[in-house]
Backbone as JSON Lines, residues from 0, in Angstrom:
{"i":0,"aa":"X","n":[89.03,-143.59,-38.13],"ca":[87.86,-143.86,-37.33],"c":[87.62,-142.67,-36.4]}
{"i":1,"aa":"X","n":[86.58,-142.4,-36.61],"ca":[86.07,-140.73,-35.61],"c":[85.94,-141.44,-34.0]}
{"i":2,"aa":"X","n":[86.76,-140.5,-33.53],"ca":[86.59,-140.24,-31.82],"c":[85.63,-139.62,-31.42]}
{"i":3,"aa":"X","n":[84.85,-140.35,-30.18],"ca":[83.46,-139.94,-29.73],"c":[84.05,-139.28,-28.42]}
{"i":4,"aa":"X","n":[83.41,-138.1,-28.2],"ca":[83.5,-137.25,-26.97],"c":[82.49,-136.71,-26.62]}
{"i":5,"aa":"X","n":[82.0,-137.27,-25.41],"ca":[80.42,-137.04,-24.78],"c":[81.0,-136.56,-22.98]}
{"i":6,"aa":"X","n":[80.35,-135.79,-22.93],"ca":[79.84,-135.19,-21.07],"c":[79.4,-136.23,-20.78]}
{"i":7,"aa":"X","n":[79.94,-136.72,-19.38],"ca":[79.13,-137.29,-18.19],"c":[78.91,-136.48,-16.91]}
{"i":8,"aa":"X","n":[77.74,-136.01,-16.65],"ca":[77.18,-135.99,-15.58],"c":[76.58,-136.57,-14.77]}
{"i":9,"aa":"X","n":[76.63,-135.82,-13.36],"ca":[76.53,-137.07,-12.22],"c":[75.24,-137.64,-12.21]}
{"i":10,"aa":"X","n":[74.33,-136.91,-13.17],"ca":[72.7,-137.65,-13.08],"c":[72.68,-139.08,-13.78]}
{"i":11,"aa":"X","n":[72.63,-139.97,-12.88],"ca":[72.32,-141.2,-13.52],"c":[71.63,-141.56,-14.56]}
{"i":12,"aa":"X","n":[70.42,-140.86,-14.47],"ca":[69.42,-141.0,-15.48],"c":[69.81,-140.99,-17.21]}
{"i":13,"aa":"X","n":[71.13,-140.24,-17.62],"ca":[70.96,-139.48,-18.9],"c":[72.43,-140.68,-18.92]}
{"i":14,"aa":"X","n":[72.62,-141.9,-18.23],"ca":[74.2,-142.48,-18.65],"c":[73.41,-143.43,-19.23]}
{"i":15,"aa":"X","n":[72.46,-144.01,-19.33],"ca":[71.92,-144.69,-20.29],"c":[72.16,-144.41,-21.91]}
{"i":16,"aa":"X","n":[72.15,-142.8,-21.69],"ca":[71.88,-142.77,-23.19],"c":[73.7,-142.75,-24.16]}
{"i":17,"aa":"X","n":[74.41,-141.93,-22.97],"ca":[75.89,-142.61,-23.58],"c":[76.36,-143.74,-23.68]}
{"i":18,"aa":"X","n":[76.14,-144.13,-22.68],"ca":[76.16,-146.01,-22.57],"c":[76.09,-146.55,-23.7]}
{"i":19,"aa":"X","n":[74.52,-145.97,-24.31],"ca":[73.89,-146.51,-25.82],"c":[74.93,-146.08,-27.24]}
{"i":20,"aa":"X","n":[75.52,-144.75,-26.71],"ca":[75.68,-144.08,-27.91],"c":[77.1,-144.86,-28.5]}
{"i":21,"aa":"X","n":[78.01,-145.16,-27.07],"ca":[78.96,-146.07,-26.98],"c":[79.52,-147.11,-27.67]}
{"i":22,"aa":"X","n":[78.3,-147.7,-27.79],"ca":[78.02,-149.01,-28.58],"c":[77.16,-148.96,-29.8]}
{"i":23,"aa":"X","n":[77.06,-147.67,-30.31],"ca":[76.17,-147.58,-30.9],"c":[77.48,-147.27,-32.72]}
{"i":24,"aa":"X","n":[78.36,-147.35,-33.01],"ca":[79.33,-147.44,-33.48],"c":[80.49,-147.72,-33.03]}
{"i":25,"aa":"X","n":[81.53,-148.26,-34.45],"ca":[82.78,-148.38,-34.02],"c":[83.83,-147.28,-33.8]}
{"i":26,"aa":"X","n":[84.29,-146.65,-32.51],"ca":[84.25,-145.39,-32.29],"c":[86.3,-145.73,-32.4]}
{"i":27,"aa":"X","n":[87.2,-144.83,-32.65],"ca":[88.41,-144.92,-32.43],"c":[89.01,-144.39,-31.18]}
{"i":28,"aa":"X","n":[88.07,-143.55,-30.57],"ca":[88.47,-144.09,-29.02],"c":[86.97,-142.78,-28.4]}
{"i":29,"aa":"X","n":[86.51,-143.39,-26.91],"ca":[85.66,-142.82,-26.27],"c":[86.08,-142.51,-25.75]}
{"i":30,"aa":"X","n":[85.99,-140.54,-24.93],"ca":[86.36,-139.85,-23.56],"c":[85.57,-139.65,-23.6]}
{"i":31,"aa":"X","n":[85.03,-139.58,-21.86],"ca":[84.4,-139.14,-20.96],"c":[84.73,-138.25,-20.32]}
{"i":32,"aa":"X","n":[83.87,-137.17,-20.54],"ca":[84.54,-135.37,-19.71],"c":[83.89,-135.58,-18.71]}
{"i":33,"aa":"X","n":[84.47,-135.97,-17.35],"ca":[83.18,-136.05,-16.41],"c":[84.05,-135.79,-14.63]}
{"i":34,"aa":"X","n":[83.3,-135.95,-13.68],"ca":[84.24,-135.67,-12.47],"c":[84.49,-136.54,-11.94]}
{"i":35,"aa":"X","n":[84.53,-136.9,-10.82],"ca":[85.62,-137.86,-10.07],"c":[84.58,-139.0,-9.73]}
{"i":36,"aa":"X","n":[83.67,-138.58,-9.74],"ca":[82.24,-139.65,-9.03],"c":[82.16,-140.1,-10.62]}
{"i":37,"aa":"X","n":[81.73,-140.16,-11.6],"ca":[81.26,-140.5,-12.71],"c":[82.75,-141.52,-13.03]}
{"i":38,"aa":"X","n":[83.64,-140.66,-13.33],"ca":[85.23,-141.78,-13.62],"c":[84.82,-143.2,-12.5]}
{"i":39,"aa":"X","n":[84.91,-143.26,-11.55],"ca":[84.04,-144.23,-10.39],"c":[83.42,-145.15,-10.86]}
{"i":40,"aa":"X","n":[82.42,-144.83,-10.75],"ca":[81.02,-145.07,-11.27],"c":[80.64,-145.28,-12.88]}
{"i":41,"aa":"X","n":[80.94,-144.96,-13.77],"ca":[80.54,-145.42,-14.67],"c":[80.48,-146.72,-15.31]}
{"i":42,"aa":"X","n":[82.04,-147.3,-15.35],"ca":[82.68,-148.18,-15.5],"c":[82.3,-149.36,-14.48]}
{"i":43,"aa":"X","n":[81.32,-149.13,-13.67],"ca":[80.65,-150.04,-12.76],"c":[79.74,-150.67,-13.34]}
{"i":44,"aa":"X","n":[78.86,-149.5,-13.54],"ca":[77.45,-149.7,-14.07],"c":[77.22,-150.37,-15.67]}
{"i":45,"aa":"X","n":[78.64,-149.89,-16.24],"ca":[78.58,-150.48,-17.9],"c":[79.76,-151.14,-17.87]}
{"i":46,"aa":"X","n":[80.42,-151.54,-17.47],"ca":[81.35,-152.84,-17.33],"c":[81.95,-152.92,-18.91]}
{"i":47,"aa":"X","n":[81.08,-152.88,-19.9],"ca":[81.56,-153.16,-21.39],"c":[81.8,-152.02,-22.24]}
{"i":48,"aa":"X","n":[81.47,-150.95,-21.51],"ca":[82.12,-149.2,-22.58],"c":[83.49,-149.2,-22.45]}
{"i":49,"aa":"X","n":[84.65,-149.6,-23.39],"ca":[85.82,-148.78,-23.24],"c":[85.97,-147.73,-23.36]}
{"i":50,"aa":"X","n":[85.99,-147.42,-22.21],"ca":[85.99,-145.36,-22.29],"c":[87.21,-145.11,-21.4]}
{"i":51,"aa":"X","n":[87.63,-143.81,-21.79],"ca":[88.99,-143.14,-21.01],"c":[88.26,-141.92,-20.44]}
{"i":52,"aa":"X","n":[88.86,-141.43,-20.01],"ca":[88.22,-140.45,-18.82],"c":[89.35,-139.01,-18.85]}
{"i":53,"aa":"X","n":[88.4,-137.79,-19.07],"ca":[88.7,-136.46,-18.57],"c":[88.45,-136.08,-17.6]}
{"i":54,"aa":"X","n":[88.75,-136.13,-16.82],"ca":[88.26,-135.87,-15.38],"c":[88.58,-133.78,-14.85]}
{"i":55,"aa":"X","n":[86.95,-133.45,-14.49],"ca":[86.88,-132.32,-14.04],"c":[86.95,-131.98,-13.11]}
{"i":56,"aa":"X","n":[86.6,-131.0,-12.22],"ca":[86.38,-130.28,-11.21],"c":[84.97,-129.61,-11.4]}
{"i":57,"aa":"X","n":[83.57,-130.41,-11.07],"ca":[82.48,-129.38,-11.95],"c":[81.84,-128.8,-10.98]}
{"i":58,"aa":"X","n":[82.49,-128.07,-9.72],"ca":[82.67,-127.08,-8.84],"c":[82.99,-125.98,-8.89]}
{"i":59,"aa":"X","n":[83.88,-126.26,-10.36],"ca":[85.37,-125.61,-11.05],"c":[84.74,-123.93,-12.08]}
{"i":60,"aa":"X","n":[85.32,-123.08,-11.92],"ca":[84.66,-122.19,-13.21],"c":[84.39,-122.81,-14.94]}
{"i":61,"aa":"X","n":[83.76,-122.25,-15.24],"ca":[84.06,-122.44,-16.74],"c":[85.29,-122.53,-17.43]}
{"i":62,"aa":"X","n":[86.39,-121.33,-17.18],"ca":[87.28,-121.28,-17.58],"c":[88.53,-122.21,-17.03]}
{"i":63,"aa":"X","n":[88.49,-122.28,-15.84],"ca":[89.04,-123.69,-15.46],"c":[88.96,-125.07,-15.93]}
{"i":64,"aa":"X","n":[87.39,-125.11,-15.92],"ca":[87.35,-126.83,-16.56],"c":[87.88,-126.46,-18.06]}
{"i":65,"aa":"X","n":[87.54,-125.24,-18.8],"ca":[88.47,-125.21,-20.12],"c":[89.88,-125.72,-20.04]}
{"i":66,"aa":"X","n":[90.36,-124.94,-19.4],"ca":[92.43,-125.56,-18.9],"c":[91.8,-127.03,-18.96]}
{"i":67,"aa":"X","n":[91.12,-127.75,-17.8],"ca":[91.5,-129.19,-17.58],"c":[90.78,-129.97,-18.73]}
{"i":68,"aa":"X","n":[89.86,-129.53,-19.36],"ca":[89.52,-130.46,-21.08],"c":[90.36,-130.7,-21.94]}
{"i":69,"aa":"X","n":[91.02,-128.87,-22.11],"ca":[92.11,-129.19,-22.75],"c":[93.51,-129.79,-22.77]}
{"i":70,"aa":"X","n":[94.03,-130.13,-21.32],"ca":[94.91,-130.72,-20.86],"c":[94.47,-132.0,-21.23]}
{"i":71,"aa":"X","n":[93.54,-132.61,-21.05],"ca":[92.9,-133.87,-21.16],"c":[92.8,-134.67,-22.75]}
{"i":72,"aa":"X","n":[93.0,-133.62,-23.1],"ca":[92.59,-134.03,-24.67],"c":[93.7,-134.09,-25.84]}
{"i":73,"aa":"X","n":[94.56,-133.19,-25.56],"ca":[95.54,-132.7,-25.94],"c":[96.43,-134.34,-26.04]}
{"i":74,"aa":"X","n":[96.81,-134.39,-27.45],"ca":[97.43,-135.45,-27.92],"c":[96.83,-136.69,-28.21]}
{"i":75,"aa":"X","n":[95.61,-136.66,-27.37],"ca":[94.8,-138.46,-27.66],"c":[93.74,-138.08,-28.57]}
{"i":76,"aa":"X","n":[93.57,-137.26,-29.69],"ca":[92.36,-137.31,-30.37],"c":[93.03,-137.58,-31.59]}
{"i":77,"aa":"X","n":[92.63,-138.63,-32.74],"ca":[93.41,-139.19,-33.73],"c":[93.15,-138.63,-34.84]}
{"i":78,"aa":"X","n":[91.95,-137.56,-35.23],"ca":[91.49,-136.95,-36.56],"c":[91.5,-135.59,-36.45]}
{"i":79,"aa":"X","n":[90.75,-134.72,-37.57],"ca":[90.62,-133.73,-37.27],"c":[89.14,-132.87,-36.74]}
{"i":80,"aa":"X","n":[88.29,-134.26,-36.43],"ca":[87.17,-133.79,-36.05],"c":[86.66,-134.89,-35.04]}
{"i":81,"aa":"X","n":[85.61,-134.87,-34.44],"ca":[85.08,-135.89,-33.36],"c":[83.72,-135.81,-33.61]}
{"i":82,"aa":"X","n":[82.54,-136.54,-33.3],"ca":[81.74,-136.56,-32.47],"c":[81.39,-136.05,-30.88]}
{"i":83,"aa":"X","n":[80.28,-135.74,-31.15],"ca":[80.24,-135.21,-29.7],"c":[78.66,-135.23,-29.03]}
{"i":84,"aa":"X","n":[79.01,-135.58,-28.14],"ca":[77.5,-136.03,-27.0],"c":[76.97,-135.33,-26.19]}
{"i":85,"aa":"X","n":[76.43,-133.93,-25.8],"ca":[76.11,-133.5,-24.49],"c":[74.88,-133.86,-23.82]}
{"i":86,"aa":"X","n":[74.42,-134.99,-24.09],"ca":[73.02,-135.27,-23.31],"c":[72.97,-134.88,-21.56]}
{"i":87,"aa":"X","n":[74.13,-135.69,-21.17],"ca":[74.78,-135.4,-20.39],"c":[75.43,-134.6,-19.42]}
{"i":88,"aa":"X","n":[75.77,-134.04,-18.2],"ca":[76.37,-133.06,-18.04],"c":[76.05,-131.76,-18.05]}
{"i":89,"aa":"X","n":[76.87,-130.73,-17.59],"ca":[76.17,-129.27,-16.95],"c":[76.29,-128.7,-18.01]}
{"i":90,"aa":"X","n":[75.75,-127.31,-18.41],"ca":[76.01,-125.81,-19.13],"c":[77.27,-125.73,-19.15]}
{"i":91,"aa":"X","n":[78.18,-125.68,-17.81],"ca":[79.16,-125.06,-17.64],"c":[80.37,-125.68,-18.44]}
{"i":92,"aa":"X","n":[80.27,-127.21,-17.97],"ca":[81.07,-128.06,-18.72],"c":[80.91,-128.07,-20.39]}
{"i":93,"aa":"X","n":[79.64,-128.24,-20.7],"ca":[79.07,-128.23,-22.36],"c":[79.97,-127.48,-22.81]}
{"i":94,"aa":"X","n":[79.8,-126.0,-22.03],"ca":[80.65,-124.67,-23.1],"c":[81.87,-124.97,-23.09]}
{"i":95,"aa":"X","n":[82.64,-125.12,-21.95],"ca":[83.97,-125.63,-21.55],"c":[84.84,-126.5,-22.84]}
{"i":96,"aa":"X","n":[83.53,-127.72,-23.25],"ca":[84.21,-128.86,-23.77],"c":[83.74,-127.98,-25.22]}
{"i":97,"aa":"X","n":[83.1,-127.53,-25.27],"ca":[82.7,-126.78,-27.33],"c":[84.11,-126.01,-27.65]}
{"i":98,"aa":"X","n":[84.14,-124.88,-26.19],"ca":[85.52,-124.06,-26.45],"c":[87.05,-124.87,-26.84]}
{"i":99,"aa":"X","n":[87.0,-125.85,-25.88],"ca":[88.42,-126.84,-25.98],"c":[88.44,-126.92,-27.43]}
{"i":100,"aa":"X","n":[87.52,-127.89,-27.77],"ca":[87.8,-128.37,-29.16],"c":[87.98,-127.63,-30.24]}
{"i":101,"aa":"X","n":[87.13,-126.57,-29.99],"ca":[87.64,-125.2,-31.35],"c":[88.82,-124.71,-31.03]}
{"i":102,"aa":"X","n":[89.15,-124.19,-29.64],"ca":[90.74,-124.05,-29.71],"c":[91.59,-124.86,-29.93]}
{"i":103,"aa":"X","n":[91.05,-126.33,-30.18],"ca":[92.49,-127.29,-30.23],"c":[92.42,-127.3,-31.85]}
{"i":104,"aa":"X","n":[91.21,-126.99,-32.86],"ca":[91.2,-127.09,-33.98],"c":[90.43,-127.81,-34.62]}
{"i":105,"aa":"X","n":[89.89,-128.69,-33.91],"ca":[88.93,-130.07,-34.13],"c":[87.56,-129.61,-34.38]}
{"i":106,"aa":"X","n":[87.2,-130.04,-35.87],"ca":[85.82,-129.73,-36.28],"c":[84.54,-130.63,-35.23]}
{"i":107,"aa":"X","n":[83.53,-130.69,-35.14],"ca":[82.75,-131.21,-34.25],"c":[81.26,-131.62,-34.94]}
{"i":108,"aa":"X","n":[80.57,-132.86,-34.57],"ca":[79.98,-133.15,-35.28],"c":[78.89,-134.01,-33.78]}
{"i":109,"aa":"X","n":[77.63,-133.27,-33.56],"ca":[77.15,-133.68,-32.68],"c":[76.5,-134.89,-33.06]}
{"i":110,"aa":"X","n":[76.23,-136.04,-32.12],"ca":[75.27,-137.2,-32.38],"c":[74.63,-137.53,-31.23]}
{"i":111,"aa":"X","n":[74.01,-138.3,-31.51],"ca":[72.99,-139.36,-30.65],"c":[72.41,-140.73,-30.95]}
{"i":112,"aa":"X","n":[72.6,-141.61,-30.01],"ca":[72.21,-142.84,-30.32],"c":[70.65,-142.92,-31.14]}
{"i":113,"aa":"X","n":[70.39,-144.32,-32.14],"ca":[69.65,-144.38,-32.55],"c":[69.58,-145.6,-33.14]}
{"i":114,"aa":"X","n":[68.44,-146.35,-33.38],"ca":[67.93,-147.57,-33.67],"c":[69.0,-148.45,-34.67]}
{"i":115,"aa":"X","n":[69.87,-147.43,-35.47],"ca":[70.39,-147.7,-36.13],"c":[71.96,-147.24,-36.53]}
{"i":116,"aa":"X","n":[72.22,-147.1,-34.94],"ca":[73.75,-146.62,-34.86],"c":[73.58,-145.25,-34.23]}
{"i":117,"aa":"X","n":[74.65,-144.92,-34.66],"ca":[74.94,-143.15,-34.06],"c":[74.45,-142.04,-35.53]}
{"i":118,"aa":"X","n":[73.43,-141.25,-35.18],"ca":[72.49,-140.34,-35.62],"c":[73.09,-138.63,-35.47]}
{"i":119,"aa":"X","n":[73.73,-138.37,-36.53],"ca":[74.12,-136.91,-36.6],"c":[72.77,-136.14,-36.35]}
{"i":120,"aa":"X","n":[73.33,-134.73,-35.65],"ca":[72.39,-133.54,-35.77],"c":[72.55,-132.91,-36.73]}
């Protein structure tokens, strides 16, 4: 079962659409790359996403939040590829979380929610 890995950023507006994407298949596990307010907060607002949490610094350089994605990720991803969400979330982080995953080896396969599940690009 493919692991979904989507950015959360602190804009409220765009957690709707992970929220959706969430539930939008049966995922083998959801992280959230996001900072300390979003880990908070998310899990408020959607009560029913089982999601685990990467938690950043998005104050942090680029190359920093690289170290802490990859610390984050390292051992809990179950295949050799994921899904992936950036609706969400900054530039800085986006590149951060693209770099992690090619250095950890993990092919990547972007999506988005849709009427009828989760919708590859």
């Amino acid at each position: 079962m493919t692991d979904l890995i989507a950015c959360l950023g602190a804009g409220k507006g765009t957690w709707n659409e992970v929220a959706r994407l969430t539930s939008a298949e049966s995922w083998g596990r959801i992280l959230l790359v996001t900072n300390s307010f979003g880990k908070e907060n998310f899990g408020q607002k959607f009560p029913a996403v089982k999601a685990e949490f990467v938690v950043i610094d998005d104050f942090s350089s680029p190359q920093q939040q690289l170290v802490e994605i990859k610390k984050g990720l390292e051992g809990r991803i179950s295949d050799t590829e994921v899904a992936v969400n950036m609706a969400s979330g900054s530039g800085n982080a986006h590149m951060a979380l693209i770099t992690a995953l090619l250095q950890l080896g993990f092919g990547i396969r972007f999506v988005v929610p849709s009427e009828s599940g989760a919708k590859e690009l």
